[in-house]
C-alpha positions in Angstrom: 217.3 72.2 221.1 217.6 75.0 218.6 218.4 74.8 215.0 218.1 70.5 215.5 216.0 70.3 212.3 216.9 66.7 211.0 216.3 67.5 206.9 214.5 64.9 205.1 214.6 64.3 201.5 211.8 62.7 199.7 211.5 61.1 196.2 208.4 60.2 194.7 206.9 60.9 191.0 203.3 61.1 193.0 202.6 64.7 193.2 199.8 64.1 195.9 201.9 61.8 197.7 205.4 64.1 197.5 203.0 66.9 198.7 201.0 65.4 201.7 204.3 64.3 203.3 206.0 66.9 202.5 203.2 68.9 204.6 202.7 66.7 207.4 206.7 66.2 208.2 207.2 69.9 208.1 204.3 70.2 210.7 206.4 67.6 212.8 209.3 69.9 212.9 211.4 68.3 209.8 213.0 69.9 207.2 211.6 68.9 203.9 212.9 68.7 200.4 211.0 66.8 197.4 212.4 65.2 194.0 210.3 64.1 191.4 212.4 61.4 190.1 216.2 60.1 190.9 218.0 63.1 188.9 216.2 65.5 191.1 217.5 63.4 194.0 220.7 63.1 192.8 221.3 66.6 192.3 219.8 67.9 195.4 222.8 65.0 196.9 225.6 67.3 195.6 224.5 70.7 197.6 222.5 69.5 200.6 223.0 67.4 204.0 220.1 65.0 204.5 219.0 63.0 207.8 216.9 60.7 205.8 215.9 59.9 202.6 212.7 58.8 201.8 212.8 56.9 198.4 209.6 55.4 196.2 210.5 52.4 194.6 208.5 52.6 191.4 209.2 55.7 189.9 210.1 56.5 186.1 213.7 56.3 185.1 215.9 55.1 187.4 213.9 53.1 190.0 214.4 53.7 193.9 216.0 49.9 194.2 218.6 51.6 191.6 218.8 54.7 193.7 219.2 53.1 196.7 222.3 50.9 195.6 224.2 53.7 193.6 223.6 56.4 197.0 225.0 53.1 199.8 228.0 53.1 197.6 229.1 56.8 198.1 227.2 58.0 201.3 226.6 57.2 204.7 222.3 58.1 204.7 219.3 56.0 205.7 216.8 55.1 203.2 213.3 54.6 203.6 211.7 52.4 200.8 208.1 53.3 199.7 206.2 50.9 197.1 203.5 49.6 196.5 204.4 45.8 196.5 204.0 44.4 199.7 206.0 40.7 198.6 208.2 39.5 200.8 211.0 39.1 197.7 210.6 43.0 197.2 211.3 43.9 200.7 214.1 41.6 201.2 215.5 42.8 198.0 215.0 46.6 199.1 216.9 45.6 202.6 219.6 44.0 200.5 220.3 46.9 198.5 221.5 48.8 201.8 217.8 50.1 202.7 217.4 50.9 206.5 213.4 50.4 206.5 210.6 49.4 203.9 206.8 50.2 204.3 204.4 49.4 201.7 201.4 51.5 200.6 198.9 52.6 200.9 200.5 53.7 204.9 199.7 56.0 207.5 202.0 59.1 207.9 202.3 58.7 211.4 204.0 55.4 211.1 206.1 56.7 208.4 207.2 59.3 211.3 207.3 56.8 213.9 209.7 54.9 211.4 211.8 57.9 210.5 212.2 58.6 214.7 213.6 55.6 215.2 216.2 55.7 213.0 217.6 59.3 213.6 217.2 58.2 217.3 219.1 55.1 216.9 221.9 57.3 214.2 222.3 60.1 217.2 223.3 57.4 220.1 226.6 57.4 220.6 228.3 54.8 221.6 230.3 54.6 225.3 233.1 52.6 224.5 234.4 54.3 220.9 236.7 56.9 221.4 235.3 60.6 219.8 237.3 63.1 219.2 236.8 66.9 219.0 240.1 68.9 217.5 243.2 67.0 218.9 241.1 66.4 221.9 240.6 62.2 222.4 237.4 61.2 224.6 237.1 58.4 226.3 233.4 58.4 227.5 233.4 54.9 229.3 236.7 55.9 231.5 235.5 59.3 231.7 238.9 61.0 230.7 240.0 63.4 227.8 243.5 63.0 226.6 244.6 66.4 225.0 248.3 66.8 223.8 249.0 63.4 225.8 248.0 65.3 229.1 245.1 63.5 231.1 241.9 65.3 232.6 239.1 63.4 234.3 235.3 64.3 233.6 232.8 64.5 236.2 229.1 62.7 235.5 227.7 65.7 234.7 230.0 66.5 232.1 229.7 63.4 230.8 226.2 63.4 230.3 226.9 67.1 228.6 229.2 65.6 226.3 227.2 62.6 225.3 224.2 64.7 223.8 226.7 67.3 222.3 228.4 64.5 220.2 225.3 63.1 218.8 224.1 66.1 217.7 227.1 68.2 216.5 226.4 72.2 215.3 223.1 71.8 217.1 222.7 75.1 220.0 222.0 74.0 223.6 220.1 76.4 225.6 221.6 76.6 229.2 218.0 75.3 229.9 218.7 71.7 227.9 221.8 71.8 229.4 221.0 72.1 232.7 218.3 69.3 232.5 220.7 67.2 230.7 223.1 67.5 233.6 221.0 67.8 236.5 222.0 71.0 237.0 219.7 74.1 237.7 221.5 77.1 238.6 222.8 79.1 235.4 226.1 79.9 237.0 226.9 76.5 237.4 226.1 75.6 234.0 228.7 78.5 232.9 230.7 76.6 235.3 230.1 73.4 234.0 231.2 74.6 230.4 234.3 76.2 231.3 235.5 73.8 232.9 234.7 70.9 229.5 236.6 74.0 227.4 239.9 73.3 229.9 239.9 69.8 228.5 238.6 70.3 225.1 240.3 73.4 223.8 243.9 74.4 223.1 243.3 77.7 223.7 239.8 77.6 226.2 239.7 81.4 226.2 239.3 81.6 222.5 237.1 78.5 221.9 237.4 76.5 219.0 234.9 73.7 219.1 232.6 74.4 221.9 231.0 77.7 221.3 228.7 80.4 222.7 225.8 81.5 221.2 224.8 84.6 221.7 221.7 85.1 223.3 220.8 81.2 222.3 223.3 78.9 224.7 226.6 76.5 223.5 227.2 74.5 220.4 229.8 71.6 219.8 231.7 71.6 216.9 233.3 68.2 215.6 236.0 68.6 213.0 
């Protein structure tokens, strides 16, 4: 998928350390920003989106514990905690604090990146039996029905499958090549098809799209209000 760049922020007073990850994540296909210390951090907060954060724990100033516990209370992000201690009491306390992971150095970057996988993976799923809604436009996944202006329209499988991958990764571009894996469909027409049809049920106006867009030249986007 195109322009699905998860951006990953990392905070560490360790030049070496900021830098080497910093490298080998952006090799990975992350985006990657660095902050020396928790003001950096906390600035960067204010202007940018982040996936991830990535958050050492003994660092000058305020300490990532400190971080972690003023960040939980205002945004919805998962933390990564690095340190050096490896006590039990430290990583409890870290997981306590509202951390989603802890790993202890000295550590291998690809387990860092096998930890940071798992938890965008397990942020994107969505869930089947929550209702989602796009514009005025209520989805119910596990009954396979959209309920738009209180008029009813059933979803095939296909679309359903379409629909679940667009709402876990909102503002990302599908190719009609993702999308036709995705629904198990092959032929480009019917992919056009299949889109139509979802912008019948998702869109007040499906000849001037709102939410699910085209792309020019790139494929479809889905875009959650």
């Amino acid at each position: 998928m195109e322009n699905n760049k998860n951006h990953i922020l990392i905070v560490d007073d360790d030049d070496r350390i900021r830098n080497l990850l910093k490298d080998y994540l952006s090799e990975n296909n992350y985006i990657v920003s660095t902050a020396e210390n928790a003001a950096q951090a906390k600035e960067k907060l204010l202007y940018f989106k982040f996936d991830i954060l990535i958050l050492d724990v003994m660092m000058p100033g305020q300490n990532g514990y400190e971080l972690t516990k003023e960040i939980k209370k205002k945004i919805k992000v998962p933390v990564i905690l690095l340190t050096a201690k490896g006590e039990v009491e430290d990583r409890i306390r870290g997981l306590e604090l509202g951390a989603d992971d802890y790993i202890g150095k000295p550590f291998e970057p690809k387990e860092l990146l096998l930890r940071i996988k798992n938890i965008i993976n397990k942020n994107n799923k969505v869930d089947l039996k929550s209702k989602h809604y796009v514009g005025k436009a209520e989805i119910d996944l596990n009954k396979m029905t959209v309920n738009l202006n209180n008029k009813f329209k059933k979803i095939n499988n296909s679309e359903k499958k379409v629909l679940i991958d667009m709402l876990a990764n909102p503002g990302t571009t599908f190719s009609r090549e993702e999308i036709g894996k995705i629904s198990g469909i092959s032929q480009e027409r019917s992919i056009d098809v299949l889109i139509t049809r979802l912008r019948q049920k998702l869109e007040i106006n499906p000849k001037n799209p709102k939410y699910l867009q085209t792309i020019r030249g790139s494929g479809y986007v889905l875009w959650i209000e």
